[in-house]
VEXFIMAR-188035 format. One record per residue (C-alpha): residue number from 1; chain; x, y negated, z. Coordinates in steps of 0.1 Angstrom, whole numbers, plus 5000, padded with zeros to 4 digits. Layout:
N
+-----+---+------+------+------+
:   k : c :   c1 :   c2 :   c3 :
+-----+---+------+------+------+
: NUM : A :    X :    Y :    Z :
...
+-----+---+------+------+------+
END
This chain:
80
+-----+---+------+------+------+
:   k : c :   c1 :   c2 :   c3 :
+-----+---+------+------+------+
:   1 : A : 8149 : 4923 : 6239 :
:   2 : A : 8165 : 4947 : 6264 :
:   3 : A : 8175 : 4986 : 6264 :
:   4 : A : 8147 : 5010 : 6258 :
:   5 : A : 8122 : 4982 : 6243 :
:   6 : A : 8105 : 4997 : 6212 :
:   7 : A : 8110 : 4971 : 6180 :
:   8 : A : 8100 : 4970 : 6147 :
:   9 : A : 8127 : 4969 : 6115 :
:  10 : A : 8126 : 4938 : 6093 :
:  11 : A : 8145 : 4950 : 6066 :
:  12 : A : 8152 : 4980 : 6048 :
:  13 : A : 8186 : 5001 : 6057 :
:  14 : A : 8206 : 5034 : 6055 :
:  15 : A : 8205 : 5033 : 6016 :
:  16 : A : 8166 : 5032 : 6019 :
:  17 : A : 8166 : 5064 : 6047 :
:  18 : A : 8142 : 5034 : 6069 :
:  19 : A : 8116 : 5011 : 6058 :
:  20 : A : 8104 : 4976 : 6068 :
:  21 : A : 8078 : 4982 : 6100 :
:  22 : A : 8095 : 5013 : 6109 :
:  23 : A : 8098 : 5017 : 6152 :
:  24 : A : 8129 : 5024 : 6170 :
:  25 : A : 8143 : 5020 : 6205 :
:  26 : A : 8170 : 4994 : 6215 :
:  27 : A : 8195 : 5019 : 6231 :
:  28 : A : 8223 : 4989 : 6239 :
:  29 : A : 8224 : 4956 : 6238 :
:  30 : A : 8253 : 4945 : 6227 :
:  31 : A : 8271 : 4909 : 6238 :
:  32 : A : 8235 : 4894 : 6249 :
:  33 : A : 8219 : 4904 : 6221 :
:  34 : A : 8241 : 4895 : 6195 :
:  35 : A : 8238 : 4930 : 6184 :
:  36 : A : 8216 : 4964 : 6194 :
:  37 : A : 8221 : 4998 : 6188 :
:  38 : A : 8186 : 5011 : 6180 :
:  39 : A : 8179 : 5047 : 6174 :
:  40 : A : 8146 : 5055 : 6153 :
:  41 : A : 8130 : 5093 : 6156 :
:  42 : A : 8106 : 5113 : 6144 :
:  43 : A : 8067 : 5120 : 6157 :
:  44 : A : 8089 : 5156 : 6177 :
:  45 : A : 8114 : 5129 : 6186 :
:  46 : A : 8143 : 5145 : 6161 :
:  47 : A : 8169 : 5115 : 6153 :
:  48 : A : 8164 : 5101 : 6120 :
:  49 : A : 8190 : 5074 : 6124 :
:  50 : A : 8210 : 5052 : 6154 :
:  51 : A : 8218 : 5019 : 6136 :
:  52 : A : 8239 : 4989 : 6149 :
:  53 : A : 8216 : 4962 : 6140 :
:  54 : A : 8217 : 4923 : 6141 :
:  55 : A : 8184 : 4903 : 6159 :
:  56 : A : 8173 : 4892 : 6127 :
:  57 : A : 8168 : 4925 : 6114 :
:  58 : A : 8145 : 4938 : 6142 :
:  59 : A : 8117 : 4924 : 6163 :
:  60 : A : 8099 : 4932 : 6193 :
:  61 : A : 8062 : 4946 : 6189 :
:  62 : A : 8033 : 4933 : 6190 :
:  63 : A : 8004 : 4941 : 6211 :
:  64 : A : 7983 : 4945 : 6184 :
:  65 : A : 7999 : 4961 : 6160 :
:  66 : A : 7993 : 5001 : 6159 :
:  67 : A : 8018 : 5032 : 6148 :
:  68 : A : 8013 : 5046 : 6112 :
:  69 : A : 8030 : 5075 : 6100 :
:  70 : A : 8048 : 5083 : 6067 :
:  71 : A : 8071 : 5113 : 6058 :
:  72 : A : 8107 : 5106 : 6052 :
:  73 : A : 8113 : 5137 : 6040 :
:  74 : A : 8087 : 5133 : 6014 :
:  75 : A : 8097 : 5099 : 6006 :
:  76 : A : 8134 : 5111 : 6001 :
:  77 : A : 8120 : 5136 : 5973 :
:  78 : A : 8138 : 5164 : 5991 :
:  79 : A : 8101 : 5180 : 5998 :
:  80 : A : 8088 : 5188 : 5965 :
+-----+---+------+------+------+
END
């Protein structure tokens, strides 16, 4: 995986804030890709998170996989 690739979250993080499947962009690679920083944005492109994230937690997309949408905001309860 390499800078700017778009790559899919394995696992939940920031305390539930991001879901499995969610899609972010590697911004670094860190040490070969021991590490990546991966920032993951809205639809507008307003930062949700930039996360410091281990290989196992991400992976790179698929070609058949499609985008889906959910509202964090919505999720978070802080739209009710």
């Amino acid at each position: 995986m390499s800078e700017y690739d778009l790559v899919v979250l394995q696992e939940e993080i920031a305390d539930g804030r991001l879901k499995v499947g969610d899609v972010g962009t590697i911004l670094t690679v860190y040490n070969g890709g021991k590490a990546y920083e991966v920032e993951f944005v809205t639809l507008t492109g307003e930062s949700v998170a930039v996360e410091t994230l281990l290989p196992h937690q991400i992976r790179e997309v698929r070609s058949s996989e499609v985008m889906s949408v959910r509202d964090i905001e919505l999720q978070n309860g802080l739209d009710s």
